[in-house]
C-alpha positions as CSV (number, residue, x, y, z in Angstrom):
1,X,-99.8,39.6,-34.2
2,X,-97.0,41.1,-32.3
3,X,-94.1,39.8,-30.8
4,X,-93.3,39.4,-27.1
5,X,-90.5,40.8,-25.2
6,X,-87.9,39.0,-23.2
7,X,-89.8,40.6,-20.0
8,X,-93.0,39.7,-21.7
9,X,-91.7,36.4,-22.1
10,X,-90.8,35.8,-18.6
11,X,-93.6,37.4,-17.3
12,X,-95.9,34.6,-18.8
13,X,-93.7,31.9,-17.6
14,X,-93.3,33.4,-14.3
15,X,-97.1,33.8,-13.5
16,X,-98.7,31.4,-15.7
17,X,-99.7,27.8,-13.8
18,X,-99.6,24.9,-16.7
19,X,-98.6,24.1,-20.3
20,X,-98.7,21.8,-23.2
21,X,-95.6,19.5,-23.6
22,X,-95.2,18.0,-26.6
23,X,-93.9,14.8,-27.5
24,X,-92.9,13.1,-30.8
25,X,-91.8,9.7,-31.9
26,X,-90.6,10.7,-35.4
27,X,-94.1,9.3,-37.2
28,X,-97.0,10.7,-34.1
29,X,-97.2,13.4,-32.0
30,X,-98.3,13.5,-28.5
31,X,-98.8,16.4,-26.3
32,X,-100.1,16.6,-22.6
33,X,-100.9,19.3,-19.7
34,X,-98.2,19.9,-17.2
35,X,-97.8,22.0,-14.4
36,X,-94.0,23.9,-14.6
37,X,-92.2,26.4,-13.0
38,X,-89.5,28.9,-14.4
39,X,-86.4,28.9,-13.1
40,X,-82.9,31.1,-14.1
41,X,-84.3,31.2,-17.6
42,X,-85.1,27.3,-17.6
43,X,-88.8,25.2,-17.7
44,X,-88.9,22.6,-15.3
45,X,-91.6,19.8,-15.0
46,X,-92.2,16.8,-12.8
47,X,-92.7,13.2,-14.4
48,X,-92.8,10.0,-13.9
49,X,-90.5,8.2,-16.4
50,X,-93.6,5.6,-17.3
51,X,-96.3,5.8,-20.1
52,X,-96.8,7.0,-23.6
53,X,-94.6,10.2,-23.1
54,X,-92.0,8.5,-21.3
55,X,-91.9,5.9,-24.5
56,X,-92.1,9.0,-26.9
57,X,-88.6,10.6,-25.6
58,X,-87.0,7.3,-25.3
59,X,-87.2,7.7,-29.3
60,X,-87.2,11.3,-29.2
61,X,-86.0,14.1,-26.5
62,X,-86.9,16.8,-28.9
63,X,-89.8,18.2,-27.4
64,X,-92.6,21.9,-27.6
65,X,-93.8,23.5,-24.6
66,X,-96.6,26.2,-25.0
67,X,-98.1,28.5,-22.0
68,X,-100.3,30.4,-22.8
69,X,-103.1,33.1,-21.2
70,X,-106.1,35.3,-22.3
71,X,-106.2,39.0,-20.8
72,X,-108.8,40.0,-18.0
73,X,-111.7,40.7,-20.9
74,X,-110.5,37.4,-23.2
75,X,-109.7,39.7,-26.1
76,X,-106.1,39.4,-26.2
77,X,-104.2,35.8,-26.3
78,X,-100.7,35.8,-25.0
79,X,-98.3,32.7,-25.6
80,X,-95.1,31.2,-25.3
81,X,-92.8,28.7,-27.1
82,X,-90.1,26.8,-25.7
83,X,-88.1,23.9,-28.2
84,X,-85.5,22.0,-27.0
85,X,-84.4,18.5,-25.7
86,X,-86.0,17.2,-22.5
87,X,-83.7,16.4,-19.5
88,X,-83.2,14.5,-16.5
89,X,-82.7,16.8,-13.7
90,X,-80.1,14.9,-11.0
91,X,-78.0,17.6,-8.9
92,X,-79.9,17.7,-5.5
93,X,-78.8,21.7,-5.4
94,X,-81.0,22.6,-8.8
95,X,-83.7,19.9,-7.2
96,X,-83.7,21.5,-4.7
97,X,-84.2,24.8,-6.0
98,X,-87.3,23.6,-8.5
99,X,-88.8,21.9,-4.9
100,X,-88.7,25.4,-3.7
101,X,-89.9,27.5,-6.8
102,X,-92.9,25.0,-6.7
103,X,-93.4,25.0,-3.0
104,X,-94.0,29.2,-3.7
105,X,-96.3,28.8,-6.8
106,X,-98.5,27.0,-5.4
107,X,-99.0,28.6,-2.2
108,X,-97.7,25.5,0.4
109,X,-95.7,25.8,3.5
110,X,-92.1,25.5,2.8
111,X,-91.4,24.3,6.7
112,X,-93.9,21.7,5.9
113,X,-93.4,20.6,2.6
114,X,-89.5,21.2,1.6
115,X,-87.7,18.7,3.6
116,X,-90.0,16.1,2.9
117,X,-90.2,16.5,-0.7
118,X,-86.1,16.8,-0.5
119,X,-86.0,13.2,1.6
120,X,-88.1,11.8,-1.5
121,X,-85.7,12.7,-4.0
122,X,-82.7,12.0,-2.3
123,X,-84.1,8.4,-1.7
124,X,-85.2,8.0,-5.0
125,X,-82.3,9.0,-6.9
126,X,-81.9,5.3,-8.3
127,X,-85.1,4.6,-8.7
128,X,-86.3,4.2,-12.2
129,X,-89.8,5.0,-11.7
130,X,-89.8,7.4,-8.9
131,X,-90.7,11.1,-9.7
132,X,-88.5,12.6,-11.7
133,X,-87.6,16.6,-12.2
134,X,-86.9,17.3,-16.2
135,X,-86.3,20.5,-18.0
136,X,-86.3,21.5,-21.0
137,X,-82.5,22.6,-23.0
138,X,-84.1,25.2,-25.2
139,X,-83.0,26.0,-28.3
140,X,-85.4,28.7,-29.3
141,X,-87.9,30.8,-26.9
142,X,-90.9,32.6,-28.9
143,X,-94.0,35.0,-27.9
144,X,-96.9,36.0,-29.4
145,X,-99.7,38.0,-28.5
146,X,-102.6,39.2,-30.7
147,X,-106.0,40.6,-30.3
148,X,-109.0,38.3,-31.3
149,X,-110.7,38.6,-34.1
150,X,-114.3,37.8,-32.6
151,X,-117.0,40.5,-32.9
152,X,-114.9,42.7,-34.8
């Protein structure tokens, strides 16, 4: 097993679609798919504050993100690590910004996507179960990569 670099590491979350987050409520874990985007060294995701995972970091904001991908021939397995304590994301300007990351990764039309998303959040700002932005206030960042073992 090998470890990544800090290119290596951004790489992956740069170019990679979706994740594992993973929740806790001190007795079970929980862990779900997300989509996420990777911003000035940050993970973001959108939730909606509602449902098991919402109740899990009422109790908890500790939470584990993996992404993770296989090379071309499926012989290699890269992956990433991010602990830390999930936030609400509020400032319009770093919104904003996520909006805009995610409006690029997944191939929309700024000019008809961004102001519309924008008017969303901006009128949902005090809306407790609107869509929210989080990300995650890592405390450690970790790579792996390592060759399988099948058919050797």
């Amino acid at each position: 097993m090998k470890v990544l670099l800090h290119e290596e590491i951004e790489h992956l979350l740069t170019t990679v679609n979706d994740g594992v987050l993973a929740f806790t409520d001190g007795r079970h874990p929980y862990c779900i798919p997300f989509g996420f985007v990777f911003v000035g060294g940050t993970v973001y995701l959108s939730m909606f504050p509602r449902g098991r995972k919402w109740e899990y970091l009422q109790k908890n904001p500790l939470v584990c993100f993996n992404a993770f991908c296989w090379n071309n021939e499926h012989t290699e397995w890269y992956s990433v690590v991010v602990e830390g304590e999930l936030e609400i994301v509020t400032d319009l300007q770093v919104i904003e910004t996520v909006v805009r990351a995610n409006i690029k990764k997944s191939g929309l039309d700024p000019t008809q996507y961004l102001e519309k998303r924008m008017e969303y959040y901006r009128n949902s700002t005090d809306n407790p179960k609107a869509l929210k932005i989080f990300k995650i206030k890592a405390s450690s960042v970790t790579g792996r990569t390592m060759h399988t073992l099948i058919g050797s």
